[in-house]
N, C-alpha and C positions, 0 to 999 in steps of 0.2 A: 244628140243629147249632150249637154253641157255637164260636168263631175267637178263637185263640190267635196273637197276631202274636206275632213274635220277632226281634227287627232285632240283625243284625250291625254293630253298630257303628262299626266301625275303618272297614270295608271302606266305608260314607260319610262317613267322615271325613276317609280317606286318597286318597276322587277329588277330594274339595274341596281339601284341599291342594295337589294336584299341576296342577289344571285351573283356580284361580280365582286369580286374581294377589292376591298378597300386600300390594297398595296397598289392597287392602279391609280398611278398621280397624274396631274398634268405638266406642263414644261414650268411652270412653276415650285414645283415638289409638294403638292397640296393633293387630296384622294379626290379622284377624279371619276368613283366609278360610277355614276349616277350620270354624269355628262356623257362618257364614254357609252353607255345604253341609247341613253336617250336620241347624242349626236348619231352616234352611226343605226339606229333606225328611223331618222330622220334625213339622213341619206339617202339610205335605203332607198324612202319612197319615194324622195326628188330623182335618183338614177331611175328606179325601175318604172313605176308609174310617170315620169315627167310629167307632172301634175302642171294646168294652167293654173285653176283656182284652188286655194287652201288655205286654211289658218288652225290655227292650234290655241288651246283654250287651255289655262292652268287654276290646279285650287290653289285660293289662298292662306285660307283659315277656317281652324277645326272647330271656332267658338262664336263667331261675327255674323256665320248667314242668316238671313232673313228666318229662315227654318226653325234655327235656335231660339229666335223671339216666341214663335209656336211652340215650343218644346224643345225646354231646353238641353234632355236627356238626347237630342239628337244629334249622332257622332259623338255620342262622350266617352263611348269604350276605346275610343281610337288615341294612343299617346300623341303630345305637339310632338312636331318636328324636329330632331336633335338640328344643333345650329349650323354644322356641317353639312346635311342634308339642306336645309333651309340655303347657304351660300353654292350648294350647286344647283338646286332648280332658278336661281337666282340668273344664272352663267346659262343655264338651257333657256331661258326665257329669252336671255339676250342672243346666243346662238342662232336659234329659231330666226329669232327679226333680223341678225346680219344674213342666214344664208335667202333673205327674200320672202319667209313664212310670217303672215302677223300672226303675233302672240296676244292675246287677251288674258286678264283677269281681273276679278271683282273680292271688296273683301264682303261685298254683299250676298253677291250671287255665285253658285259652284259653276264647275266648267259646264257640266251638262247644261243647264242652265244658260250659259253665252252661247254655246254648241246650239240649243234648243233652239234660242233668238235668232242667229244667225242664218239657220236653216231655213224655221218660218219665212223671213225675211227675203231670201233668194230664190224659194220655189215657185213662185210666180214668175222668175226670170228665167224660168226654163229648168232650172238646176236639177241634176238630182242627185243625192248625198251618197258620200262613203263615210259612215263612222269606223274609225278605228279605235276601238276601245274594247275594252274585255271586260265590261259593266255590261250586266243583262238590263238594266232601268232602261237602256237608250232606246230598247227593242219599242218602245212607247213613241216612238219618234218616226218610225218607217212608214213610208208611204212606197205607193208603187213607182218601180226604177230605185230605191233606196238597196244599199243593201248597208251591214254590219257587219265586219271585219273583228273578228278576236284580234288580242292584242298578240299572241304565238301565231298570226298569219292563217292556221288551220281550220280554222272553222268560219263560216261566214251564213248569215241568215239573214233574209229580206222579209218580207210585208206578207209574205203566203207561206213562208216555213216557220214564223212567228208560231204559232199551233202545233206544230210539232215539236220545237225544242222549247215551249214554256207551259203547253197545255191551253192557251188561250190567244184570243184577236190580240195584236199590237195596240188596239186603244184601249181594251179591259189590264193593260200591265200595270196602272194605278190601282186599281182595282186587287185585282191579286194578292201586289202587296200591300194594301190598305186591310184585307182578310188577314192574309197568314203574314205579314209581317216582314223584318226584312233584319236579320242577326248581324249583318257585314255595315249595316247604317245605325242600328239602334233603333229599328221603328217597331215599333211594339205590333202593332197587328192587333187581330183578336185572340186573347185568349184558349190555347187549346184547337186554332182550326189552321190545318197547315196548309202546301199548294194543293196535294190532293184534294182533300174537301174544297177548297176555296175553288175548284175549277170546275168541278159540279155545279157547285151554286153558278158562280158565273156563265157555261153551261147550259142552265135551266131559268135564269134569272136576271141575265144580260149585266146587270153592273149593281153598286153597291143603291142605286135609286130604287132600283125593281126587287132587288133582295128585299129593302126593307117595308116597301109597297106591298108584297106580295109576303111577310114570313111567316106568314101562320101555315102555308105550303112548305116550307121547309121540314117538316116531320115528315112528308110525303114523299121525299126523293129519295133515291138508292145510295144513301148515307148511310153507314153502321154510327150507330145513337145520334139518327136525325134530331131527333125530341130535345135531344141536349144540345145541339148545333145552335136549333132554335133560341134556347134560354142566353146559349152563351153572348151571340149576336144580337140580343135584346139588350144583356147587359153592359153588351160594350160598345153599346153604338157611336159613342162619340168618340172613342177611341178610332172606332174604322173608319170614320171619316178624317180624324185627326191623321191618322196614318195615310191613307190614303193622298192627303194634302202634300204629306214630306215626301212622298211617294213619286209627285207629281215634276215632271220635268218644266220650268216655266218656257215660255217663248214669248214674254216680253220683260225682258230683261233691258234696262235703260243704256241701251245703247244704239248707235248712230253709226254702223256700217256703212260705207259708200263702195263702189263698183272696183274702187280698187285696193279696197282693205282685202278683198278677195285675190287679187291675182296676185302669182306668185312673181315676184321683184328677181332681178340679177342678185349675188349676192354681193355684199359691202366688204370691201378688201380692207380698207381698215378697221372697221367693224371686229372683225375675225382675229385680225391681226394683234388687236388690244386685250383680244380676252387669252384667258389661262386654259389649253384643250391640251388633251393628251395626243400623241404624235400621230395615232392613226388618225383619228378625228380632224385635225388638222391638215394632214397630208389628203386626205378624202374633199375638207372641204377647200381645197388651195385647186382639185380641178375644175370645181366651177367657176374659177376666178379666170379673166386673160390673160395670157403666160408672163407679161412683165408682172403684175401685180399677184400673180400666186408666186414666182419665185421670191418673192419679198415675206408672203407668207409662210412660206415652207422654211422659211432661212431663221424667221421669227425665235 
C-alpha cells in the first residue's frame, strides 16, 4: 500500500502563530514564530515518517473562494491576516517546495479543496491518504486505508471510527453540517437543530434527500419537540442545502497533478539558503542537504 500524506497547512501555521511568542526571529531579525511551528513539523514528518509521496496545500483568502460567490456571509467572522502573518506563510510556502514538499494554493479554491482533488485523483493509483489536519470537515474524505491525523499528533480517525467521534458515516459529514451548521466557518445550518438532533435524523433518514422526501415522519422519531424539528427544517430548507453546499469538500478543483508533483524531491540547497529561517529550522533542514552544501547552509 502506497501513503499519500496531505498536510493542511494553515491549520500548523496558524497554532504557531498563536502559541509561540513572536520574540522568536529568524537570522534576519524579523518574528519568525509561525515558520518555526510550521518548519520544524514539517521536519518532523520528513524525519519520522520518511514520507515518498506528499504535498501540502495552503489558504489563500478569507473573501475570493468560490463559496463566498454562494454566500457571502461565509468565513466572514474570521479577521484578514495581519501582514506579518501573511509574509511568514509566504516563507513556509517556499520552505515546504525547497525541502522537496509541493505546495499548492488557489485564491479560488481552500486547501481542503486541492487536498480534496488531489486525493480523488491518486486513489486509483493505489494510494491511500493521511490527512494531517485538525479540521473535522476532512473526515468527509476517508475511505478505507485513509486515516486522519489531528494536527497535536494524538488523535487519529479512519473511515469506521468516523461514527464514533462525529456520530455519523464519513459521506453524511456534509450532511450534518448542512443540519446544525458549522460556527468555526460561518455556515449557518438550520435553525435551532444542533449535532445531536441532526444525527438522528441522518440516523433514520440517510442524508438531507431522504429527510426531505420523507419529513412528515420527522414528528415520529425519538426527538424531544420532533413537531417543531419538522417546522423548522421546512422553513429552512434552502438554507440546509445551501449549507450543506459550503459544507461540501470539492474533488475537482482545476488542477493538473502529475506523478511527480507527488513525490517527495531532495531538498534545494539554495532554495533554503535564500530564505530568512530561524537557526533551529535551519540547522534541522541543512541535514537533509550533502554535507558540502549543508555546511554552506548552516554557515548562512
Amino acid at each position: 500500500m502506497q501513503l499519500l500524506y496531505l498536510i493542511d497547512a494553515s491549520v500548523y501555521i496558524f497554532r504557531a502563530w498563536f502559541s509561540i511568542d513572536d520574540s522568536l526571529v529568524d537570522d534576519a531579525g524579523d518574528p519568525a514564530n509561525a515558520v518555526y511551528g510550521y518548519g520544524n513539523f514539517l521536519l518532523d514528518l520528513l524525519e519520522d515518517a520518511t514520507p515518498e509521496h506528499a504535498l501540502a496545500a495552503f489558504d489563500e483568502s478569507l473573501t475570493t473562494c468560490f463559496r463566498n460567490d454562494a454566500y457571502p456571509g461565509y468565513k466572514a467572522n474570521r479577521p484578514e491576516a495581519p501582514e506579518d502573518l501573511k509574509r511568514q506563510i509566504a516563507i513556509c510556502q517556499q520552505l515546504t517546495r525547497a525541502l522537496g514538499v509541493t505546495a499548492l494554493s488557489s485564491d479560488r479554491y481552500e486547501a481542503d479543496d486541492l487536498i480534496g482533488t488531489v486525493a480523488h485523483r491518486f486513489r486509483d493509483d493505489g494510494f491511500s491518504m493521511r490527512y494531517l489536519t485538525s479540521d473535522k470537515d476532512y473526515a468527509q474524505l476517508l475511505e478505507s486505508g485513509d486515516r486522519l491525523v489531528d494536527a497535536s499528533g494524538r488523535r487519529t480517525m479512519d473511515a469506521h471510527t468516523v461514527t464514533d467521534a462525529l456520530g455519523v458515516r464519513a459521506d453524511q459529514v456534509p450532511d450534518l453540517l448542512g443540519l446544525a451548521g458549522d460556527s468555526v466557518d460561518n455556515i449557518p445550518g438550520v435553525p435551532g437543530i444542533g449535532p445531536k438532533t441532526a444525527q438522528v435524523l441522518l440516523a433514520h433518514l440517510g442524508d438531507l434527500e431522504g429527510i426531505y422526501a420523507r419529513l412528515d415522519t420527522v414528528p415520529t422519531l425519538p426527538l424531544r419537540g420532533a413537531a417543531r424539528m419538522r417546522r423548522l427544517l421546512e422553513e429552512h430548507r434552502e438554507t440546509a442545502f445551501l449549507s450543506r453546499e459550503l459544507a461540501t469538500i470539492r474533488r475537482d478543483a482545476p488542477l493538473d497533478p502529475i506523478q511527480d508533483t507527488i513525490h517527495v524531491a531532495d531538498a534545494d540547497p539554495q532554495a533554503l539558503a535564500a530564505l530568512p529561517l530561524p537557526e533551529r529550522v535551519r540547522r534541522r533542514a541543512a541535514r537533509r542537504i550533502d554535507n558540502g552544501d549543508a555546511h554552506a547552509l548552516v554557515g548562512h
